[in-house]
N, CA, C and O of each residue as an XYZ file, in Angstrom:
316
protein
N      13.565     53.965     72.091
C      13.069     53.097     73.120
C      12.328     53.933     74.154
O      12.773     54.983     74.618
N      11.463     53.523     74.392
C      10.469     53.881     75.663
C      10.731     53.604     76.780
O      11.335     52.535     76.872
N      10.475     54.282     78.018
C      11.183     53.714     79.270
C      10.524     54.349     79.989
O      10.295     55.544     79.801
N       9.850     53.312     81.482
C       9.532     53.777     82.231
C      10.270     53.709     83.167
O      11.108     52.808     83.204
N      10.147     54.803     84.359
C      10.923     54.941     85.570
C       9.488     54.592     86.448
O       8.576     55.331     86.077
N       9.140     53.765     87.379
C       7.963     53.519     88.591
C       8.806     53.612     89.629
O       9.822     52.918     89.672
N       8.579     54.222     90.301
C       8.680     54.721     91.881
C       8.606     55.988     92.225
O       8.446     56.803     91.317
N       8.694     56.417     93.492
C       8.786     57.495     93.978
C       9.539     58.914     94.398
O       9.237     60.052     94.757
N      10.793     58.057     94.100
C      11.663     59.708     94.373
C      12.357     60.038     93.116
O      12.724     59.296     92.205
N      12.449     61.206     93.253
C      12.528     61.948     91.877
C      13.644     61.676     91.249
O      13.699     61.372     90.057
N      14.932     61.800     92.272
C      16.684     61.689     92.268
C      16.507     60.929     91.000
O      16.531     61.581     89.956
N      16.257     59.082     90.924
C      16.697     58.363     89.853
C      16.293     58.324     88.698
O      16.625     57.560     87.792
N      14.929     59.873     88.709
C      14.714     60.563     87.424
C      15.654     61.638     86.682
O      15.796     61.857     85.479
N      16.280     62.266     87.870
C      17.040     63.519     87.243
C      18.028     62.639     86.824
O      17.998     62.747     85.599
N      19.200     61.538     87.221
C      20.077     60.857     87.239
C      19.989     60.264     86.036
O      20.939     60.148     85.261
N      18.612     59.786     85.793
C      18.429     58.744     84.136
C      17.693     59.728     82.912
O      17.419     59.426     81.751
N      17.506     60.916     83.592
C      17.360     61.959     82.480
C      18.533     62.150     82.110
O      18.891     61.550     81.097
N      19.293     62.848     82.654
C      20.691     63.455     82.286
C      21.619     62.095     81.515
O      22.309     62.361     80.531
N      21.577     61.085     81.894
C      22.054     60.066     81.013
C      21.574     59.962     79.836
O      22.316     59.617     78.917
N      20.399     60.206     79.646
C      19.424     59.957     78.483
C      19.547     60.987     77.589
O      19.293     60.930     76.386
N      19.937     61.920     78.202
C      19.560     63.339     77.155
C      20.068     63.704     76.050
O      19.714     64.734     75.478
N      21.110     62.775     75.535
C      21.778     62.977     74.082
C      21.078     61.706     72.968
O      21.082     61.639     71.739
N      20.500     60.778     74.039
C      20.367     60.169     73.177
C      18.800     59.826     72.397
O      18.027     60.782     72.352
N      18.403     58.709     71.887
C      17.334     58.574     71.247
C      15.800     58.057     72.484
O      14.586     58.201     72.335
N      16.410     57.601     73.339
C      15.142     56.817     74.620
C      14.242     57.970     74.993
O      14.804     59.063     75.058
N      13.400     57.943     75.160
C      12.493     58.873     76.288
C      11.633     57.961     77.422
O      11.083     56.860     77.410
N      11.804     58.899     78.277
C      12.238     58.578     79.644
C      10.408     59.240     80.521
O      10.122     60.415     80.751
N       9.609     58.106     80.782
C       8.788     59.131     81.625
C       8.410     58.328     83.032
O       7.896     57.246     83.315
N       8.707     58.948     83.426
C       8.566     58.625     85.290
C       6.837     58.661     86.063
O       6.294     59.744     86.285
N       6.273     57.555     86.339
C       4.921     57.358     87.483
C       5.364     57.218     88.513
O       6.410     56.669     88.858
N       4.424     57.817     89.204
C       4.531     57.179     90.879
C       3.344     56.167     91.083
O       2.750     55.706     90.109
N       3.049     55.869     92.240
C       2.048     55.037     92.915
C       0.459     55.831     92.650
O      -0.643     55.291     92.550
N       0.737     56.963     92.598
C      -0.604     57.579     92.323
C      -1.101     57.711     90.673
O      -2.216     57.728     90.152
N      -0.025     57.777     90.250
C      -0.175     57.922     88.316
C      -0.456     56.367     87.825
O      -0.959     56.139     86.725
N      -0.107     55.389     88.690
C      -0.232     54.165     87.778
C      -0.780     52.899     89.006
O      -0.368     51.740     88.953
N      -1.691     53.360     89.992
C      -1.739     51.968     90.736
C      -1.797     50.599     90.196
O      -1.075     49.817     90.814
N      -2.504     50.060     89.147
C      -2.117     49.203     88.073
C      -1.426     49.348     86.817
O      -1.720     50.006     85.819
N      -0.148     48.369     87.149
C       0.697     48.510     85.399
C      -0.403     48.413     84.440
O      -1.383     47.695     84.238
N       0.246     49.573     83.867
C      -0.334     49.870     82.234
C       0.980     50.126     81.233
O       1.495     51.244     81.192
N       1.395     49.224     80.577
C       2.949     48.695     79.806
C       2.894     48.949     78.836
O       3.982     49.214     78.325
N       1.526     49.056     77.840
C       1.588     49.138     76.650
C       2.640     50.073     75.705
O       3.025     49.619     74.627
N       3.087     51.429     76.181
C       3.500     51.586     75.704
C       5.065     51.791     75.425
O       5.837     52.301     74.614
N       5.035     51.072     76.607
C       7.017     51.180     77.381
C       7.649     49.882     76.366
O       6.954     49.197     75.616
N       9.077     49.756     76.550
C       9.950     48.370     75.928
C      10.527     48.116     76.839
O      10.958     46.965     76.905
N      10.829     49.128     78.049
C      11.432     48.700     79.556
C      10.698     49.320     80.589
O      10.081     50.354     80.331
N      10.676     48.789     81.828
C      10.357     49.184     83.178
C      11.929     49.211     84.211
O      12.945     48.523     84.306
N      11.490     50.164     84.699
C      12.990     50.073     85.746
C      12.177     50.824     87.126
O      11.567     51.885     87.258
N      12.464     49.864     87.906
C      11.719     50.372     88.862
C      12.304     50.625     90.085
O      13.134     49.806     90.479
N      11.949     51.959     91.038
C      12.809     52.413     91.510
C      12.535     51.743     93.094
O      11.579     52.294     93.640
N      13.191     50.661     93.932
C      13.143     50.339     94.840
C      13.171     50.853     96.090
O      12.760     50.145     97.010
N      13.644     52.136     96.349
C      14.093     52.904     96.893
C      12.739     53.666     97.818
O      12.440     54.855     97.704
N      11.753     52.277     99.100
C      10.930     52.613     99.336
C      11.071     52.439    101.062
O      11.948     51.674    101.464
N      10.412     52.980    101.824
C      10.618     52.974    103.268
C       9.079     52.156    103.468
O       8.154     52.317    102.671
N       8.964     50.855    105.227
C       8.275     50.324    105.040
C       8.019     49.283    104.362
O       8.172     49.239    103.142
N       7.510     48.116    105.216
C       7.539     47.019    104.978
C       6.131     46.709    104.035
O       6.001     45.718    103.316
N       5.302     47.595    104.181
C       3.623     48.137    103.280
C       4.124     48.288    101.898
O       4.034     47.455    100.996
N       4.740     49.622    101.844
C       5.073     49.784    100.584
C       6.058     49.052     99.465
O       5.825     48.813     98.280
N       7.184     48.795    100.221
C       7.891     47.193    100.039
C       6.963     45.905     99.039
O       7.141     45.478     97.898
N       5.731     45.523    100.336
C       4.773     44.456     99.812
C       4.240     45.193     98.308
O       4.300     44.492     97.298
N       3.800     46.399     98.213
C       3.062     47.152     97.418
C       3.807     47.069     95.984
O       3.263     46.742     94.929
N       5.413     47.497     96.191
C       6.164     47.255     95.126
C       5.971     45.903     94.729
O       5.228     45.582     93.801
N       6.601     45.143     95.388
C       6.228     43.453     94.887
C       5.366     42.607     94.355
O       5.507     41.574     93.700
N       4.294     43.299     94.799
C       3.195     42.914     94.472
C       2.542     43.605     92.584
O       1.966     42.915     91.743
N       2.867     44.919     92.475
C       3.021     45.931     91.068
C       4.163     45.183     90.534
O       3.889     44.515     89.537
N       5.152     45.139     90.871
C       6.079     44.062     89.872
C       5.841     42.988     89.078
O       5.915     42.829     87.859
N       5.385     41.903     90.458
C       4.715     40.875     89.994
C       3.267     40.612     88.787
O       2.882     39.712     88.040
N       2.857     41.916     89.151
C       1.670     41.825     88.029
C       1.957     42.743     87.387
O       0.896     43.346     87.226
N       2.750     43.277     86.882
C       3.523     43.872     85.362
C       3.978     42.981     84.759
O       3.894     42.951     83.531
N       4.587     42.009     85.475
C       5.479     40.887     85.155
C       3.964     39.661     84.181
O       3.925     39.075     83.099
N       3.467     39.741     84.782
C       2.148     38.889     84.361
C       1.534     39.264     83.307
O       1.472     38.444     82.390
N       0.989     40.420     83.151
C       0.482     40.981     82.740
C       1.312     41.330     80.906
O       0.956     41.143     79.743
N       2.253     41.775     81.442
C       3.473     42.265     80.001
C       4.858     40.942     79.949
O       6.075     41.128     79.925
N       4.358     40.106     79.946
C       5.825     39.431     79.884
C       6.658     39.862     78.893
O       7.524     38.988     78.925
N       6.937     40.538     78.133
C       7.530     40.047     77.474
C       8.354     42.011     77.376
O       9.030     42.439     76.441
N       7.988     42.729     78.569
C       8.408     43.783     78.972
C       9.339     43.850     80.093
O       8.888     43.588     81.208
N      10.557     44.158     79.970
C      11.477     43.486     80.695
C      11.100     44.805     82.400
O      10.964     45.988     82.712
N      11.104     44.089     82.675
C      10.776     44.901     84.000
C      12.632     45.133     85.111
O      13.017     43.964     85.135
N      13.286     45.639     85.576
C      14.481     46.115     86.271
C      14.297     46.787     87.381
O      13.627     47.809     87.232
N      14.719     46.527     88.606
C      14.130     46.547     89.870
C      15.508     47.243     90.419
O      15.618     47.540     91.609
């Protein structure tokens, strides 16, 4: 399984690496600068890291959710 991590701080990369690391998933982490529009194609999950300061960036997440969500339905997106 493919998995993306979207957000910004690194922590809930090292945290879902080290979970991951025996097993079969690979795990690759964007920020806001690597992906300003979802591009899903090649993920089976999104997990996205909420963990943002600001009511801007907040809207910014919501707004990238929402059109991942549109865009890939059928890509389970996790917030």
């Amino acid at each position: 399984m493919n998995i993306l991590l979207f957000g910004e701080t690194p922590g809930g990369l090292r945290i879902l690496s080290r979970i991951l690391e025996n097993s079969s998933h690979h795990l690759d982490h964007q920020t806001w600068e690597d992906m300003p529009e979802p591009y899903l194609e090649p993920y089976d999950m999104v997990m996205v890291d909420g963990n943002v300061s600001g009511c801007t960036q907040q809207a910014r997440l919501l707004q990238w959710v929402r059109e991942a969500k549109g865009r890939y339905p059928d890509v389970p997106v996790a917030a």
